[in-house]
C-alpha positions as CSV (number, residue, x, y, z in Angstrom):
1,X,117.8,86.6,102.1
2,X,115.1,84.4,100.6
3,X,111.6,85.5,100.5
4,X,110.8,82.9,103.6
5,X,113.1,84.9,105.9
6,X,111.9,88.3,104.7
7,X,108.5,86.9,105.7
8,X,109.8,85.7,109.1
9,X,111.7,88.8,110.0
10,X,108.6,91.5,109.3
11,X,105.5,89.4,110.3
12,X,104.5,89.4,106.5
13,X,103.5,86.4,104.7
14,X,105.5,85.4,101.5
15,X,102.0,85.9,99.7
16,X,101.6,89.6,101.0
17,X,105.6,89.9,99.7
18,X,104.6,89.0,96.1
19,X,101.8,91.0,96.2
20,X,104.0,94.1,97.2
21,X,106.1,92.6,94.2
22,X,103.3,92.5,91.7
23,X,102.1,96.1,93.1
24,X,105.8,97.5,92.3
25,X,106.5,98.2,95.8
26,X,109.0,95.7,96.2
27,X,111.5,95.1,94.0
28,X,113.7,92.3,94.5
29,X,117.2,91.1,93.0
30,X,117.2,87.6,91.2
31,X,119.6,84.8,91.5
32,X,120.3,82.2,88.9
33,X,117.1,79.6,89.7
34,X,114.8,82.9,89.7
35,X,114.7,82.7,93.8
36,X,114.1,86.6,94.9
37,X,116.7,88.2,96.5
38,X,116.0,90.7,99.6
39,X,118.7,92.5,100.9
40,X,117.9,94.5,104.7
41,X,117.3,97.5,103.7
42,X,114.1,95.5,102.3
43,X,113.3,95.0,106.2
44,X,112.1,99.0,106.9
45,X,110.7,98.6,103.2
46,X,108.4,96.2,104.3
47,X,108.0,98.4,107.7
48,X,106.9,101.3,106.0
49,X,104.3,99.5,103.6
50,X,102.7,97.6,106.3
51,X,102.2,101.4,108.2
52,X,100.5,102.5,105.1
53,X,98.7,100.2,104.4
54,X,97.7,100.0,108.2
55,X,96.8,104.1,107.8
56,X,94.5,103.0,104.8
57,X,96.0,103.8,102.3
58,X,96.0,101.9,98.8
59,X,98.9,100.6,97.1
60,X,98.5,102.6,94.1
61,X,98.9,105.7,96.7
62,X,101.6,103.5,98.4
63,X,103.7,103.4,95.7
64,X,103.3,107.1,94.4
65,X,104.9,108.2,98.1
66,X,107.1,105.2,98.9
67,X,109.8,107.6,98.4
68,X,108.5,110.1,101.2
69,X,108.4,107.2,104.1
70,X,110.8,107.5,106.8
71,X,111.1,105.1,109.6
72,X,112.8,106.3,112.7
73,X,113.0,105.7,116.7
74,X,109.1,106.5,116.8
75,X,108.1,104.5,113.7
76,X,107.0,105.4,110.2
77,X,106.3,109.2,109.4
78,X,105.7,110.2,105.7
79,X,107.7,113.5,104.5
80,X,105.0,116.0,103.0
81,X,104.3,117.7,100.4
82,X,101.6,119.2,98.4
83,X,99.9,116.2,96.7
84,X,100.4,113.6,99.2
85,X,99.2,116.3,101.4
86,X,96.1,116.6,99.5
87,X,95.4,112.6,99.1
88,X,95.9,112.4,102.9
89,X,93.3,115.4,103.3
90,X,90.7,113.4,101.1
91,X,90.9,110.1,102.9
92,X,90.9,112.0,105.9
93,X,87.4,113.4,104.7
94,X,85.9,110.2,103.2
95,X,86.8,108.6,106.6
96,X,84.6,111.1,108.5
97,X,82.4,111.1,106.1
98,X,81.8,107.2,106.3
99,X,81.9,107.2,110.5
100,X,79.1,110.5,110.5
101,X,77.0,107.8,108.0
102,X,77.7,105.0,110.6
103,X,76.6,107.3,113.7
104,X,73.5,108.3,111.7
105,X,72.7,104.7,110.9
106,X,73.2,104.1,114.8
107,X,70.9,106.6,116.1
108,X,68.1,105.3,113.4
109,X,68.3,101.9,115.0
110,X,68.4,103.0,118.5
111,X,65.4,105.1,117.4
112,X,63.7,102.1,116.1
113,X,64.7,100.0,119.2
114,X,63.5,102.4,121.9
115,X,59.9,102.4,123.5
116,X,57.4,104.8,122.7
């Protein structure tokens, strides 16, 4: 399937498709004007990406664990194992890190915002 169809049939723009390509997380066939190629089992491909990506996690990351996504009745799980555990771990960290700096930053402006 073209590139257009692959687009239509995951609710991913052709530009978000070659950026996957330029990020090595697609890899398409070729045919003899250049058009890319996707075959289906480029549809979960694009499944799994989009739930990663979705998760937060970057394509650099993406592209190290591609390998470990699985997509089943209930969706997109990742396979783990020690590093991915760990990278997981330390998004999982800066994440609560970021939200206890947002809830500070709240309570300073409700504290600015309230009568004395």
């Amino acid at each position: 399937m073209l590139i257009g169809e692959l687009a239509e049939r995951t609710g991913v723009s052709a530009r978000a498709l070659r950026h996957y390509e330029d990020r090595d997380l697609l890899v398409p066939a070729r045919d003899a004007n250049g058009y890319r190629i996707y075959s289906e089992s480029d549809i979960p491909r694009v499944a799994q990406i989009k739930a990663m990506i979705a998760a937060g996690l970057g394509t650099d990351t993406i592209r190290r664990y591609i390998d470990c996504a699985r997509t089943g009745d209930h969706g997109v799980s990742l396979e783990m194992c020690p590093d991915l555990r760990a990278e997981l771990d330390a998004l999982a960290a800066l994440l609560d890190s970021r939200q206890n700096a947002i809830r500070e930053t709240r309570e300073r402006l409700c504290a600015l915002a309230s009568d004395h």
